[in-house]
N, C-alpha and C positions, 0 to 999 in steps of 0.2 A: 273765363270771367276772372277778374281781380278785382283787386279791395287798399286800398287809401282810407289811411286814419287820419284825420286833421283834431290833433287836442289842441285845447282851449286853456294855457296857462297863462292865458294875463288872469291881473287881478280886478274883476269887476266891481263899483261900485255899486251898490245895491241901497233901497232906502234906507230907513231910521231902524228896522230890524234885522236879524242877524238868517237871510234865507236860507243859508247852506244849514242851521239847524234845523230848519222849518222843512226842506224837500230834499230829499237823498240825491246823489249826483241819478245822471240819466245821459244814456249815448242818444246819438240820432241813425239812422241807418237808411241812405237813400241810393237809389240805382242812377247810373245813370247813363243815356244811351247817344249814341251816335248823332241822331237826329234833333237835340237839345239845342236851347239856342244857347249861350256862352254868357249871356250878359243875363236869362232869367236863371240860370245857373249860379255866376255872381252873387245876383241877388239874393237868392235863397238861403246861400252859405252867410251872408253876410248878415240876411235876417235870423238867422240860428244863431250866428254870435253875438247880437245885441240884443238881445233877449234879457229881461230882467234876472234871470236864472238861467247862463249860459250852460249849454252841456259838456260834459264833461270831453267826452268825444266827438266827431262826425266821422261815419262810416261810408264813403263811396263802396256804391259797387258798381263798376265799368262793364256793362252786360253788353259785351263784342267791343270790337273794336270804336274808336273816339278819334273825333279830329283831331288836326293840332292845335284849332282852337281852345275846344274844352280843355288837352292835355293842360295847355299854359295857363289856364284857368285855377286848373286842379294844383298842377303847381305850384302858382304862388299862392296859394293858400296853405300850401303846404309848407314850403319855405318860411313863408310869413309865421307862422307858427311851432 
């Protein structure tokens, strides 16, 4: 089993108050397995980061081996960031 951190260093615009004082940062921590489709995978990463209050971290955890779908997946989110 391994583990892929994906932080979240852009600067989100947030509304008219100032969130980061209002909610302490916060990881995400998601498995994810062989059988995953790549594109709901995508998504989800993608809905973690547009979040009004992105988190601070994402935690994969690769429980057995991954396509090379997902790898490329995980990748550029990894890269990208």
């Amino acid at each position: 089993m391994s583990t892929d951190t994906l932080s979240n260093n852009s600067n989100s615009t947030v509304d008219a108050y100032d969130a980061a004082a209002q909610f302490p940062p916060y990881s995400v921590l998601m498995s994810v397995y062989e059988k995953e489709n790549p594109s709901y995978l995508e998504e989800a990463l993608l809905s973690m980061l547009n979040q009004s209050i992105s988190p601070e971290e994402i935690v994969l955890v690769e429980d057995g081996p991954l396509t090379s779908e997902l790898n490329e997946t995980i990748d550029s989110f990894s890269s990208a960031r």
